[in-house]
py3Dmol code that shows the C-alpha trace and the ligand (Angstrom):
import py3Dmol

protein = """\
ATOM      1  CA  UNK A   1      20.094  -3.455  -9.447  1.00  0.00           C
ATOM      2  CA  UNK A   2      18.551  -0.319 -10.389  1.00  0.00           C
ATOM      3  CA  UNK A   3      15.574   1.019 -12.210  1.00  0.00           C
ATOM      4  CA  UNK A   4      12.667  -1.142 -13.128  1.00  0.00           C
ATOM      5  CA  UNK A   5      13.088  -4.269 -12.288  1.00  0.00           C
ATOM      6  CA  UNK A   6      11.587  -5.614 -15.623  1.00  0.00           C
ATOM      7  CA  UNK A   7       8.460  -6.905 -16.019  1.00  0.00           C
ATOM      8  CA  UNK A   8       7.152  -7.801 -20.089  1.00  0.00           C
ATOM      9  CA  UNK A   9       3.923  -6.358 -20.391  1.00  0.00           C
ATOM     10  CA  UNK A  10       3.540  -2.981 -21.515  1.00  0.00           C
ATOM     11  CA  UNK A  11       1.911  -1.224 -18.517  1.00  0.00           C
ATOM     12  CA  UNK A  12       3.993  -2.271 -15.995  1.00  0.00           C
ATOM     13  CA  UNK A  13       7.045  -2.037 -18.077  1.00  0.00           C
ATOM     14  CA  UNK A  14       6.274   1.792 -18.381  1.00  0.00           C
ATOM     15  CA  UNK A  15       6.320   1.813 -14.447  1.00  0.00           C
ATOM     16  CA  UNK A  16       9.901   2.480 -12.136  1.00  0.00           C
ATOM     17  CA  UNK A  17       9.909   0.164  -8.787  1.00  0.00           C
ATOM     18  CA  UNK A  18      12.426   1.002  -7.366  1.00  0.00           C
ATOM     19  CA  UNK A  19      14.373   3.975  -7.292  1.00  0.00           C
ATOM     20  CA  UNK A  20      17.200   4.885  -9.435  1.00  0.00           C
ATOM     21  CA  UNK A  21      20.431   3.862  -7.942  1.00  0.00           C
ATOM     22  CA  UNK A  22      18.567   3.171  -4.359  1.00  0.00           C
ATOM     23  CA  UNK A  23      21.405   1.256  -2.462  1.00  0.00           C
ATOM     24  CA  UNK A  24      19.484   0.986   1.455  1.00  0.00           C
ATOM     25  CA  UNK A  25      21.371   1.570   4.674  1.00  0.00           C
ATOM     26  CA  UNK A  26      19.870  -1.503   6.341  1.00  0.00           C
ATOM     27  CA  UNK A  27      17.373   0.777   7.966  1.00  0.00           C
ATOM     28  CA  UNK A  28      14.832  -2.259   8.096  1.00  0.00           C
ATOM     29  CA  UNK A  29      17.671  -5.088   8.870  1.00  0.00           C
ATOM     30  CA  UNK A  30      15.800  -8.272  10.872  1.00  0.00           C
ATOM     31  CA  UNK A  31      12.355  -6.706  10.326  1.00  0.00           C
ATOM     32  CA  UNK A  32       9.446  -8.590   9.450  1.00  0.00           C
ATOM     33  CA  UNK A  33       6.709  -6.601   7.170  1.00  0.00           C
ATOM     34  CA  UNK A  34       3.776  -7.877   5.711  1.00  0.00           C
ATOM     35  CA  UNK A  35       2.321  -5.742   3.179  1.00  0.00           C
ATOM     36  CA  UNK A  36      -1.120  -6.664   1.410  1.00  0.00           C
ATOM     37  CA  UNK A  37      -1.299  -5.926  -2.273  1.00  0.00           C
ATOM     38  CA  UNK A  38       2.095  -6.351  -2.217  1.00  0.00           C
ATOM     39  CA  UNK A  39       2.393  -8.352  -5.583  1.00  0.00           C
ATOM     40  CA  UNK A  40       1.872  -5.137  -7.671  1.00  0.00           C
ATOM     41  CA  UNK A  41       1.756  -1.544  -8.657  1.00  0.00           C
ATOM     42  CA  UNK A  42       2.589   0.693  -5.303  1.00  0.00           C
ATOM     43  CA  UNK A  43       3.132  -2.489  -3.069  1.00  0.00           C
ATOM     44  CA  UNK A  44       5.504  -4.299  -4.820  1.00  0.00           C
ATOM     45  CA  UNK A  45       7.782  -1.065  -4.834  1.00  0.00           C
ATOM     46  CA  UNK A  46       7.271  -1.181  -1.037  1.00  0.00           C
ATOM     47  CA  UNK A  47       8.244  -4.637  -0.847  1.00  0.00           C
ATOM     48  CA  UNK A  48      11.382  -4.039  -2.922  1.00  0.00           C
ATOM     49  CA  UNK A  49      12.634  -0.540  -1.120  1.00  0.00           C
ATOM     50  CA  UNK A  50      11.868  -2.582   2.209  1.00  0.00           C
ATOM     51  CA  UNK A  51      13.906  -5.644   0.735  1.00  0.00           C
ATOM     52  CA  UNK A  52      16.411  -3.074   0.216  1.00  0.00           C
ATOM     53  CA  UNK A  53      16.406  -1.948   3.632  1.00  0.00           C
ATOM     54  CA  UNK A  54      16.961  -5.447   4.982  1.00  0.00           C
ATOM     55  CA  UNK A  55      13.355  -6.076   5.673  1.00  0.00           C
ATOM     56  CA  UNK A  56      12.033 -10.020   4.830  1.00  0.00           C
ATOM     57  CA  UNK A  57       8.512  -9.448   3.161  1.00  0.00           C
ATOM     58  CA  UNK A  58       5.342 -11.441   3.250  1.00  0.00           C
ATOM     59  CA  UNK A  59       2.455 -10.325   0.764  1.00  0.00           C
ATOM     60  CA  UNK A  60      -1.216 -11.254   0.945  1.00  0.00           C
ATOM     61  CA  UNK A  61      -2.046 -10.691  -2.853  1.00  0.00           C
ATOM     62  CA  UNK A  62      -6.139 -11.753  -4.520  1.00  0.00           C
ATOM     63  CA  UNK A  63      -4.823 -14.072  -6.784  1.00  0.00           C
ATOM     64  CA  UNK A  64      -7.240 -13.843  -9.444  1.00  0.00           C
ATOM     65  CA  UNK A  65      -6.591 -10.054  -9.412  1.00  0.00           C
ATOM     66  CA  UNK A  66      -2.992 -10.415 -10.360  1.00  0.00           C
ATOM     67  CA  UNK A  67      -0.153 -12.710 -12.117  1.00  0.00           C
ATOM     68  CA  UNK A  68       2.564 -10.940 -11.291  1.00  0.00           C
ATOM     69  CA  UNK A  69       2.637 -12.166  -7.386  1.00  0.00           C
ATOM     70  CA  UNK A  70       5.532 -14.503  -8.674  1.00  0.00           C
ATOM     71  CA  UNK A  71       7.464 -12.140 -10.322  1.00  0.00           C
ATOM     72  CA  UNK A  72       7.406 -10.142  -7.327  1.00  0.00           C
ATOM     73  CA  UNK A  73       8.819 -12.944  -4.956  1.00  0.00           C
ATOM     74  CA  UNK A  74      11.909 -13.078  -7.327  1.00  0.00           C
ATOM     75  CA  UNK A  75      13.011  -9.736  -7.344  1.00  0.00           C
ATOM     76  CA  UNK A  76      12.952  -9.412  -3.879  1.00  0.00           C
ATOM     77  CA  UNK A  77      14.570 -12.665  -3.883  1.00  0.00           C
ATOM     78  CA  UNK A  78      17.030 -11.160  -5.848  1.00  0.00           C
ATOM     79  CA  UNK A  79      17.635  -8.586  -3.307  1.00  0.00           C
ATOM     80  CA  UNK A  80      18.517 -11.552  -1.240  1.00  0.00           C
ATOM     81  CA  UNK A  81      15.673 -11.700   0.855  1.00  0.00           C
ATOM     82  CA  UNK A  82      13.235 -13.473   1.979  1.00  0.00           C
ATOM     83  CA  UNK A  83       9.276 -13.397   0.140  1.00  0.00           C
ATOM     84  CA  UNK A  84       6.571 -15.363   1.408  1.00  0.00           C
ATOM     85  CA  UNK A  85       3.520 -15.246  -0.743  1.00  0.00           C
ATOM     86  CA  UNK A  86      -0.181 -15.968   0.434  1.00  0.00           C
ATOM     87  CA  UNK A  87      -3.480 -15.912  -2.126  1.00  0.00           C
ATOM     88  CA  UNK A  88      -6.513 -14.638  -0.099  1.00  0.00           C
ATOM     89  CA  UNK A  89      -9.120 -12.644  -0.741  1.00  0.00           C
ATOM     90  CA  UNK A  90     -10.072  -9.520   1.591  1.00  0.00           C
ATOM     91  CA  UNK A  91     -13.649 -10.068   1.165  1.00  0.00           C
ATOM     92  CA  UNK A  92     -13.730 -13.102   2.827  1.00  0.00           C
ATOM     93  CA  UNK A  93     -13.306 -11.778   6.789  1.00  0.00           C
ATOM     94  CA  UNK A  94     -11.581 -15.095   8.135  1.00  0.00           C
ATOM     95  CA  UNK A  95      -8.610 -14.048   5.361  1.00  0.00           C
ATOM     96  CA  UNK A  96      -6.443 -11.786   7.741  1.00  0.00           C
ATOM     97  CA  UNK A  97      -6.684 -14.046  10.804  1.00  0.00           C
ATOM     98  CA  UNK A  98      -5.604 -16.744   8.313  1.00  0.00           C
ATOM     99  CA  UNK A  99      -2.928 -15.053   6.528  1.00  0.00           C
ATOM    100  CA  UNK A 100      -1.196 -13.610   9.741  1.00  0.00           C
ATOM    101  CA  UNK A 101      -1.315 -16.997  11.067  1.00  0.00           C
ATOM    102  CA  UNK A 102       0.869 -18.189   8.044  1.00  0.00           C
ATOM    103  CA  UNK A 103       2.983 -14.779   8.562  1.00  0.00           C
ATOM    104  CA  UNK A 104       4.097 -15.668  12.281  1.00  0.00           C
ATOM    105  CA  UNK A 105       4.191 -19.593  11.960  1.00  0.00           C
ATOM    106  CA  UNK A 106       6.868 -18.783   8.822  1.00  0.00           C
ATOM    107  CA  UNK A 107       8.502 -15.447  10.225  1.00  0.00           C
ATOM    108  CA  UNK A 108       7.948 -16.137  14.281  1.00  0.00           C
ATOM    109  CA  UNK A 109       7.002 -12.565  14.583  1.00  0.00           C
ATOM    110  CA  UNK A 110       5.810  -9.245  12.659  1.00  0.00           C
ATOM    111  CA  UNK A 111       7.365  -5.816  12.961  1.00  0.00           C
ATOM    112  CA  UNK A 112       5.723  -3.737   9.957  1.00  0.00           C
ATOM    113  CA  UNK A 113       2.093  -4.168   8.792  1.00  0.00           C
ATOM    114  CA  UNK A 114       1.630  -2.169   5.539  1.00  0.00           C
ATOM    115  CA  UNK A 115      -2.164  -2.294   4.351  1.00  0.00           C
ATOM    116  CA  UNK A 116      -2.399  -1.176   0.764  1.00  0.00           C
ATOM    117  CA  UNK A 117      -4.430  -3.585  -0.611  1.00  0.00           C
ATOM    118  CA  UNK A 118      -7.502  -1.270  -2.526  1.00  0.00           C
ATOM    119  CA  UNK A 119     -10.187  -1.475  -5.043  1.00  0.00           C
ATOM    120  CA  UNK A 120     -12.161   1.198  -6.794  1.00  0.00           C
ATOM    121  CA  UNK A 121     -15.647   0.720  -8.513  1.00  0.00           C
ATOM    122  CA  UNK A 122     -15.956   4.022 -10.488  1.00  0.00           C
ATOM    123  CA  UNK A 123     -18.908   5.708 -11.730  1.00  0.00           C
ATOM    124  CA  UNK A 124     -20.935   8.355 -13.708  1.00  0.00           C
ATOM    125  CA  UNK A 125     -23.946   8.548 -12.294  1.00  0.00           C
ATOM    126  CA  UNK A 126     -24.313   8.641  -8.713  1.00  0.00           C
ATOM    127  CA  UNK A 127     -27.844   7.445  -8.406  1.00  0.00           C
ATOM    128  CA  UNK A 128     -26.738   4.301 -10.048  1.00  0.00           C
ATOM    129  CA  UNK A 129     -24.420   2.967  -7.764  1.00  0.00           C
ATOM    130  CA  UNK A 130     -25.111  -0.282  -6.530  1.00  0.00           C
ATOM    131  CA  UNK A 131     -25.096  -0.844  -3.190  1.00  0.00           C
ATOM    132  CA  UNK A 132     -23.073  -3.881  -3.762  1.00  0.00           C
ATOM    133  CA  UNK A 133     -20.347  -1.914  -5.036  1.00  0.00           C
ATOM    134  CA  UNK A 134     -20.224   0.465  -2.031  1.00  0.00           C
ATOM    135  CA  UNK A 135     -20.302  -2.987   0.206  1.00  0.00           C
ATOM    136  CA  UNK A 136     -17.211  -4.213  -1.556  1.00  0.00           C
ATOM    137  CA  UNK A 137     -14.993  -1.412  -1.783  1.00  0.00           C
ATOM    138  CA  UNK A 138     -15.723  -1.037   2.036  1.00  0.00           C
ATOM    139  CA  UNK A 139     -15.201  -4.550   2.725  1.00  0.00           C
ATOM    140  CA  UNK A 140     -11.625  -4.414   1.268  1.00  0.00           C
ATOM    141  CA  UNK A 141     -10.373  -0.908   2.130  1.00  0.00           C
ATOM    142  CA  UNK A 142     -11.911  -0.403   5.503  1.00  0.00           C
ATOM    143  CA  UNK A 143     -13.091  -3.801   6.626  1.00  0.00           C
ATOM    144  CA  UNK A 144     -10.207  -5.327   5.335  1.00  0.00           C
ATOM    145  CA  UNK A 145      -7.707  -2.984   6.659  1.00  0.00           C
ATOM    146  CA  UNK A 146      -9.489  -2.847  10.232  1.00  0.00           C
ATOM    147  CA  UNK A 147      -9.081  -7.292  10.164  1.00  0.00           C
ATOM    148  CA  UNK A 148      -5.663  -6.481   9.475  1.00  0.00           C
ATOM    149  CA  UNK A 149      -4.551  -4.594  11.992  1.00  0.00           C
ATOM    150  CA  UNK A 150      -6.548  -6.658  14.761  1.00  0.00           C
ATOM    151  CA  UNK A 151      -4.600  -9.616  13.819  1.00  0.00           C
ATOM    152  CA  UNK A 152      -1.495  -7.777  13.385  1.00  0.00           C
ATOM    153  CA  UNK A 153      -2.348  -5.811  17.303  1.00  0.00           C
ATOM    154  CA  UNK A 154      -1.595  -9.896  18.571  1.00  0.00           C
ATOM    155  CA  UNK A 155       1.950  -9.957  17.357  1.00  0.00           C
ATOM    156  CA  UNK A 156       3.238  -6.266  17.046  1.00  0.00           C
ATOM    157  CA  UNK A 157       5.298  -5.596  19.467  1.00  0.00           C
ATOM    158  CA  UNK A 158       6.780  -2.029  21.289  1.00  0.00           C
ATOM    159  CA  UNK A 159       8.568  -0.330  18.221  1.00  0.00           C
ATOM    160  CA  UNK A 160       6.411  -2.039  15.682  1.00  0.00           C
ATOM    161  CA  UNK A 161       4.560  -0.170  12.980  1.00  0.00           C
ATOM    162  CA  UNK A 162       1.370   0.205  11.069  1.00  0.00           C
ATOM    163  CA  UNK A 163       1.226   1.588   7.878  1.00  0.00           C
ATOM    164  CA  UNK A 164      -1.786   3.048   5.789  1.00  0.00           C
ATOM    165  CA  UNK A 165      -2.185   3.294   1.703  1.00  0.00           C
ATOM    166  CA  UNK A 166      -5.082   6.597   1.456  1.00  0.00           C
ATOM    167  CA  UNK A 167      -5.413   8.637  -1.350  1.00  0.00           C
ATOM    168  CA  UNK A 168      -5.381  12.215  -2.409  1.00  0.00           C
ATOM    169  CA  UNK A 169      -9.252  11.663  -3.231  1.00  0.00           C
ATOM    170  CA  UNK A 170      -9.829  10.989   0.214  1.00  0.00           C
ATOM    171  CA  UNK A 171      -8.985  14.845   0.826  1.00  0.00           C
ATOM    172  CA  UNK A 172      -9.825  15.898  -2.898  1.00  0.00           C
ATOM    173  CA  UNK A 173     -12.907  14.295  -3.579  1.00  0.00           C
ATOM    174  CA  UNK A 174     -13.569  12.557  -7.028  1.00  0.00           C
ATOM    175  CA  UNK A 175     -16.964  12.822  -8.690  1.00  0.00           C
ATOM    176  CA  UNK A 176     -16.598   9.532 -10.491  1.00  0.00           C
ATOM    177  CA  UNK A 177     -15.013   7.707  -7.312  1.00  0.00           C
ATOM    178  CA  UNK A 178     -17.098   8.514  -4.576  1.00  0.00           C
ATOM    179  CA  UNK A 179     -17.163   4.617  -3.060  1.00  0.00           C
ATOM    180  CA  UNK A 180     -13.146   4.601  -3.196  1.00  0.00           C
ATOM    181  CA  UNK A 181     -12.734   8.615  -1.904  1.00  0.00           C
ATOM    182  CA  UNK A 182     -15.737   7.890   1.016  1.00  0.00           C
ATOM    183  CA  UNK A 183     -13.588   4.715   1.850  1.00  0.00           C
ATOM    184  CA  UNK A 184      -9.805   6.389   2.273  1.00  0.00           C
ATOM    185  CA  UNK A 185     -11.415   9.237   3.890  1.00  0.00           C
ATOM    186  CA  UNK A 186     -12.717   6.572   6.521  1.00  0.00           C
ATOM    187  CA  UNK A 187      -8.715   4.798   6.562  1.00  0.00           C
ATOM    188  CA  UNK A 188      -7.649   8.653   7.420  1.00  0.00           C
ATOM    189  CA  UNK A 189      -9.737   9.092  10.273  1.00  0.00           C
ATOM    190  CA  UNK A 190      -8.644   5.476  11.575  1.00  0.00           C
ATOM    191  CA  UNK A 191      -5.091   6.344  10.966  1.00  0.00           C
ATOM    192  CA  UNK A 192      -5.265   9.121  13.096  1.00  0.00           C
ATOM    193  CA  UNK A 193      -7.651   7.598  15.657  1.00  0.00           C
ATOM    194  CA  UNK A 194      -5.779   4.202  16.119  1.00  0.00           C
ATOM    195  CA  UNK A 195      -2.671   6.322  16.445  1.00  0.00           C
ATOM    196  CA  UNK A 196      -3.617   7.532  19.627  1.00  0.00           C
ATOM    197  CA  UNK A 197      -4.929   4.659  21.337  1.00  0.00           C
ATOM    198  CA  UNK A 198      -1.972   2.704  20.451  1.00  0.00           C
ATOM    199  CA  UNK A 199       1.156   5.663  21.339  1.00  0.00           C
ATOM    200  CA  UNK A 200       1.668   4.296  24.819  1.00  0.00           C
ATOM    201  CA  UNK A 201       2.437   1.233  23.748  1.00  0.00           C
ATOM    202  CA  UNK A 202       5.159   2.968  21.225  1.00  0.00           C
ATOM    203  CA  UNK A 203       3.628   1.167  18.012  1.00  0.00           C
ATOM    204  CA  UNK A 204       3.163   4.033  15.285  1.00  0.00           C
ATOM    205  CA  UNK A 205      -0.156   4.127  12.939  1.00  0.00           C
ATOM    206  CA  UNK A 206       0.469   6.626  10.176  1.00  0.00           C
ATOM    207  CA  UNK A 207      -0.696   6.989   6.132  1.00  0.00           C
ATOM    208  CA  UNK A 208       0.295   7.802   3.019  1.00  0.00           C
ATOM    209  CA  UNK A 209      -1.995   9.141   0.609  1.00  0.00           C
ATOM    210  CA  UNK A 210       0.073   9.191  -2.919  1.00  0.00           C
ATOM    211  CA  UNK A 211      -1.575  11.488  -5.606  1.00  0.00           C
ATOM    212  CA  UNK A 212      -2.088   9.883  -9.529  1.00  0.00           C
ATOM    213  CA  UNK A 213       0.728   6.695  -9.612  1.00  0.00           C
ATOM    214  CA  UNK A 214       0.371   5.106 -13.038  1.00  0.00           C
ATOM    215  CA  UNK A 215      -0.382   1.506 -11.918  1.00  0.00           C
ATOM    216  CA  UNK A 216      -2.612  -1.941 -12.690  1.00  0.00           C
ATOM    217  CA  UNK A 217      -5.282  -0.334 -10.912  1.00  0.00           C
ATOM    218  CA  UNK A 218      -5.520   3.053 -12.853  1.00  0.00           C
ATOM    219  CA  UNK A 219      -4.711   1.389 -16.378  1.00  0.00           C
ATOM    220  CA  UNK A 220      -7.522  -1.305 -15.920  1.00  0.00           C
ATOM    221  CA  UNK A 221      -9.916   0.840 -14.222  1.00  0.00           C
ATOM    222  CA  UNK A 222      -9.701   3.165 -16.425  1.00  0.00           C
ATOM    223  CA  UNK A 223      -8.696   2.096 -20.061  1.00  0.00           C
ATOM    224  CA  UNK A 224      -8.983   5.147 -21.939  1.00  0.00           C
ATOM    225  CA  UNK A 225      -6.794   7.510 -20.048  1.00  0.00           C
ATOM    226  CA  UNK A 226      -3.775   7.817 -21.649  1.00  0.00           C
ATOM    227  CA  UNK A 227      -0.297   7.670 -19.267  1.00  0.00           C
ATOM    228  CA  UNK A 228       1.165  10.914 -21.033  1.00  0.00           C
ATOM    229  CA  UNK A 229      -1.896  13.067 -19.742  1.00  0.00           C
ATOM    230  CA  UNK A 230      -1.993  11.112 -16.355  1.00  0.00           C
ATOM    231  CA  UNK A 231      -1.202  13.769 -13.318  1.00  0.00           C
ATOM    232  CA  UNK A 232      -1.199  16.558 -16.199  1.00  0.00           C
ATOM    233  CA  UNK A 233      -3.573  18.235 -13.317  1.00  0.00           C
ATOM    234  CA  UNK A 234      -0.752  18.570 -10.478  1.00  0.00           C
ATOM    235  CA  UNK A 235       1.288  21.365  -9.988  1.00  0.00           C
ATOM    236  CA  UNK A 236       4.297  18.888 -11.262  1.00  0.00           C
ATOM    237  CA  UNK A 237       2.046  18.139 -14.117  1.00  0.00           C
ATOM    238  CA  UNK A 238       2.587  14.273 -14.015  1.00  0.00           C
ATOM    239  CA  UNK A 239       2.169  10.928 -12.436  1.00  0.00           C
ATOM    240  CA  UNK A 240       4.022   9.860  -9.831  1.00  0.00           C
ATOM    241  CA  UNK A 241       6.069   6.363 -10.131  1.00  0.00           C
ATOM    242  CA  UNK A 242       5.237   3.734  -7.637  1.00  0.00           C
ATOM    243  CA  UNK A 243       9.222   3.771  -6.538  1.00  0.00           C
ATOM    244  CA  UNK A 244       8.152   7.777  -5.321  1.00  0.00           C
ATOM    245  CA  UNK A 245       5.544   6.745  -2.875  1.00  0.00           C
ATOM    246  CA  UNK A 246       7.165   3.578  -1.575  1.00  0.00           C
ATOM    247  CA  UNK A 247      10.380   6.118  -0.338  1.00  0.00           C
ATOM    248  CA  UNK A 248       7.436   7.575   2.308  1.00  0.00           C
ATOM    249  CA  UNK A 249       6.562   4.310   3.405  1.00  0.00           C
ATOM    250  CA  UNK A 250      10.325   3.521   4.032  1.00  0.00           C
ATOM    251  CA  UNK A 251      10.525   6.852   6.251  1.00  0.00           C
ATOM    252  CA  UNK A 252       7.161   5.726   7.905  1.00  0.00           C
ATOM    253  CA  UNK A 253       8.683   2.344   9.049  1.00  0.00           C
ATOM    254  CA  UNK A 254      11.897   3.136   9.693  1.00  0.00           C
ATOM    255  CA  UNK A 255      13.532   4.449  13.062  1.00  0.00           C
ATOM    256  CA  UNK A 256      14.075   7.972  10.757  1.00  0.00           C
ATOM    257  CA  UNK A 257      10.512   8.522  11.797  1.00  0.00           C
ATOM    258  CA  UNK A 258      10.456   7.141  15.732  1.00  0.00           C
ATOM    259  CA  UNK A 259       8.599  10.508  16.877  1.00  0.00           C
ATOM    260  CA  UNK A 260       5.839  10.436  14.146  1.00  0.00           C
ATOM    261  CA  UNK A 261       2.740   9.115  14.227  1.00  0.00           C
ATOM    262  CA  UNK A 262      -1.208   9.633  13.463  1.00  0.00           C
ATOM    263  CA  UNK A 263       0.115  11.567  10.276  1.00  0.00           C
ATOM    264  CA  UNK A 264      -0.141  11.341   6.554  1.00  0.00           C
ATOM    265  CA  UNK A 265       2.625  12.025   4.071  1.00  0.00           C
ATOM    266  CA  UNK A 266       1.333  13.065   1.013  1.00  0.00           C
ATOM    267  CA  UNK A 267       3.526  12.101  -2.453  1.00  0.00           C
ATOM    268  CA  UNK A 268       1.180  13.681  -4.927  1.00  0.00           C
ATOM    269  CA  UNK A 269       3.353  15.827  -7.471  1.00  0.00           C
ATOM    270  CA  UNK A 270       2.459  19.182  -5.350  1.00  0.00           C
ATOM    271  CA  UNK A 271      -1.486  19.193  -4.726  1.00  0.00           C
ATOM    272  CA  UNK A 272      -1.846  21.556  -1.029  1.00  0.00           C
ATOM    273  CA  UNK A 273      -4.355  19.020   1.356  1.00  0.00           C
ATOM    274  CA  UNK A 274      -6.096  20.996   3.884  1.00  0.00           C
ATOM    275  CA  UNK A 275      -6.025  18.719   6.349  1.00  0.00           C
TER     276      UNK A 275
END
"""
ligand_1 = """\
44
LIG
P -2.733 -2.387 -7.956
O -3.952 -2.849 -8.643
O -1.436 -2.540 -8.632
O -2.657 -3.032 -6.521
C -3.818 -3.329 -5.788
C -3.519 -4.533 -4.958
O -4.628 -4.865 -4.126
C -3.221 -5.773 -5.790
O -1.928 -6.136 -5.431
C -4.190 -6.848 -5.345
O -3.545 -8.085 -5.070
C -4.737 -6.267 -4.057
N -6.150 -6.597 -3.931
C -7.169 -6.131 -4.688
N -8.324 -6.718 -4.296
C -8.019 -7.557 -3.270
C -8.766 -8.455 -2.462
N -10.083 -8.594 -2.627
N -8.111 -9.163 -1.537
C -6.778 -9.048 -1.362
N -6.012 -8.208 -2.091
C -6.635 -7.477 -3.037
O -2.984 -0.846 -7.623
P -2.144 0.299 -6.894
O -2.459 1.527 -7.637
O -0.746 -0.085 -6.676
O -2.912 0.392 -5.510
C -2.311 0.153 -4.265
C -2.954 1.056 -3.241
O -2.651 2.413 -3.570
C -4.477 0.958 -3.200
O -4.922 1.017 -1.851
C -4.912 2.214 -3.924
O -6.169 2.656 -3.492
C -3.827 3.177 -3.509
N -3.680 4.369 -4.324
C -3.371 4.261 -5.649
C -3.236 5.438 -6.398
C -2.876 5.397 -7.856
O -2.989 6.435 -8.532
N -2.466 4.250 -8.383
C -3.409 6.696 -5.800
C -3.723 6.746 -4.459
C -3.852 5.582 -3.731
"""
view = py3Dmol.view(width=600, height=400)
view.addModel(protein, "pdb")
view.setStyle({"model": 0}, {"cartoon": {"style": "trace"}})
view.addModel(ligand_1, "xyz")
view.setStyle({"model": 1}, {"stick": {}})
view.zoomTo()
view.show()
């Protein structure tokens, strides 16, 4: 019940779900969350630390993007929980209205929306990008993550909770991610104004913007960086593991966190963010 709950290929078997020992206090107990991206990397150690809390998970996953969607719905199986899995692709813009749909006719209700579904399209020369690239990474990150949480708005009730993946870059800047960095920086400024129109009606909007986390994403975007040097730039000097982000999004969800929201927690090995 501890440590990485094992997967066989050799870049995700490097990477630590869930958190050493992590027992949960059923601080999630009859919760609903539906996390997208879910399946893999940072959002499958969500969905586990959640399961762990008590929380029954659904997960909109792309399913060409990923195999390991299955893998995921066992181990939080094995935390004896509930996983409901649904393939859909954030490009399309009928995809959240569909996959919340599924969510409530399954679960009857939604308490936690975690959007952490991303993609990046790096490159070296700014006057190449295509403007087809820009278009997609928007259309998942910031279109995708706006469909979301109108969908979710029609189901989340007084206590409920919305959750936001960023990034570091978004406050950083990265020369050779400009597309993904433009994009969180836009999910920041939505965290912080859809915080405030929803505070009256006591349903929290906050973010998390994790620092390097060696994941699919970083090993296939970029295939020559090696893990060992990954994060070597951070005061810690290293990488974070996806089970060290997921413990913020626990906080965020939780009742630990009732009086917090339109904020950012920032799990990124020591780098100082001027907000
Ligand atoms: P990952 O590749 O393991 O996960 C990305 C997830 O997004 C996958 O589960 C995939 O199913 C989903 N996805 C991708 N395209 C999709 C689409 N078109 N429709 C639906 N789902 C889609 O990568 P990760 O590193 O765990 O990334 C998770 C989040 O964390 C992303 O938002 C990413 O930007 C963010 N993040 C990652 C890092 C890092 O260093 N890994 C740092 C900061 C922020």
């Amino acid at each position: 019940k501890d440590n990485n709950p094992g997967i066989n290929n050799k870049t995700t078997s490097e990477m630590v779900f869930i958190r050493n020992n992590y027992r949960g206090s059923g601080k999630l107990t009859n919760k609903i969350a539906f996390i997208t991206g879910g399946d893999s990397g940072i959002g499958r150690a969500i969905a586990l630390h959640f399961a762990r809390e008590g929380a029954n998970i659904a997960i909109l996953y792309h399913p060409s993007e990923n195999k390991d969607a299955n893998i995921t719905k066992e181990l939080i199986e094995d935390e004896g929980r509930e996983c409901f899995l649904i393939g859909g692709d954030l490009l399309d813009p009928s995809t959240p209205r569909r996959a919340t749909q599924a969510v409530i006719k399954r679960f009857n209700k939604l308490d936690i929306l975690v959007n952490n579904a991303g993609i990046q399209h790096p490159q070296e020369d700014f006057t190449k990008v295509k403007s087809k690239d820009w278009e997609e990474t928007f259309k998942i990150n910031v279109f995708g993550t706006f469909h979301m949480v109108q969908e979710a708005l029609k189901h989340l009730k007084e206590g409920g909770c919305i959750i936001i993946t960023a990034s570091v870059v978004a406050y950083q800047g990265n020369g050779h991610l400009i597309d993904y960095s433009s994009s969180k920086g836009a999910l920041i400024s939505f965290t912080r104004s859809l915080s405030a129109s929803l505070a009256q009606k006591n349903i929290r909007v906050n973010a998390v913007a994790p620092g390097p986390i060696w994941t699919p994403l970083v090993a296939s975007t970029f295939p020559d960086q090696k893990k060992e040097d990954f994060g070597k730039n951070t005061p810690m000097q290293r990488g974070g593991q996806p089970w060290e982000v997921a413990t913020a999004f626990v906080f965020l969800a939780s009742e630990d966190s009732s009086y917090i929201t339109g904020q950012v927690i920032h799990p990124n090995g020591g780098v100082i963010i001027n907000a």
